[in-house]
N, C-alpha and C positions, 0 to 999 in steps of 0.2 A: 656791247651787244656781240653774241659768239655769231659769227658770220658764216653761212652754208660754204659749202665747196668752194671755196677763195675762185677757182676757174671761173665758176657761172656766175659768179659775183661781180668781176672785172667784166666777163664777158657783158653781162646785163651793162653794167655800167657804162661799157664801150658805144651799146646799142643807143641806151638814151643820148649819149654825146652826138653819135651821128643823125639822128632822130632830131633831136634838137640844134642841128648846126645851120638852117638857115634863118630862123627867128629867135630861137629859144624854145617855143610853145609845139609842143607833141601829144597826139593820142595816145594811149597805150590800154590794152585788156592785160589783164594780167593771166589769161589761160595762152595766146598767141606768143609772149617772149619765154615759155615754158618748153615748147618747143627748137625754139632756136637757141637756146640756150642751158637746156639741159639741167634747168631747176624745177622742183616740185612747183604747185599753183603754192601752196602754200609760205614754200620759201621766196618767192617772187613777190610775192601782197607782205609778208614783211619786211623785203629786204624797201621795196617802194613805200609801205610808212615808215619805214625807220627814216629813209632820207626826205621826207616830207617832215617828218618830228624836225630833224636838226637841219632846216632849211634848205637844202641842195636843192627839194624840189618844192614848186609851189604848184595848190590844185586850183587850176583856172575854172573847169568846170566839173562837177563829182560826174562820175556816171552812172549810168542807171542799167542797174543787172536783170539778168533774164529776158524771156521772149513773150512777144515780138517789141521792137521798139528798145531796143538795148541799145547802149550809148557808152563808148569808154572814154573813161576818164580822161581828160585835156589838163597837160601837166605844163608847166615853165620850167626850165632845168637854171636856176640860179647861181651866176658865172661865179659870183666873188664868194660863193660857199664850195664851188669846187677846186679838190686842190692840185696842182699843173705835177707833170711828171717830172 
């Protein structure tokens, strides 16, 4: 998989690490880390299924797009598919 701007890639990547550092389990919208990280929506919703394909992340609960009663996705970030610096 050719991976967007390596920066907002690590960057994302950083964000769910600390998002996930007291349980595991995190919300995420994929328009909110677009912002703070300086990737398209579009490159953020693949880079988040590409790591849900190859395990890092699991979807604890889908979410539900659009208004009113919008819900973002509840992810688990899975330790022993991530790999240490």
């Amino acid at each position: 998989m050719h991976l967007p701007d390596e920066s907002g890639s690590v960057k994302l990547a950083k964000l769910i690490v600390e998002l996930a550092r007291e349980d595991g389990t995190f919300f995420l919208s994929v328009r909110k880390p677009c912002e703070l990280v300086g990737l398209s929506h579009a490159q953020v919703s693949r880079l988040l299924k590409h790591w849900h394909r190859t395990g890092v992340l699991d979807i604890m609960v889908p979410g539900r797009p659009g208004h009113p009663g919008s819900r973002a996705t509840r992810y688990r970030l899975n330790p022993k598919r991530v790999v240490p610096n």
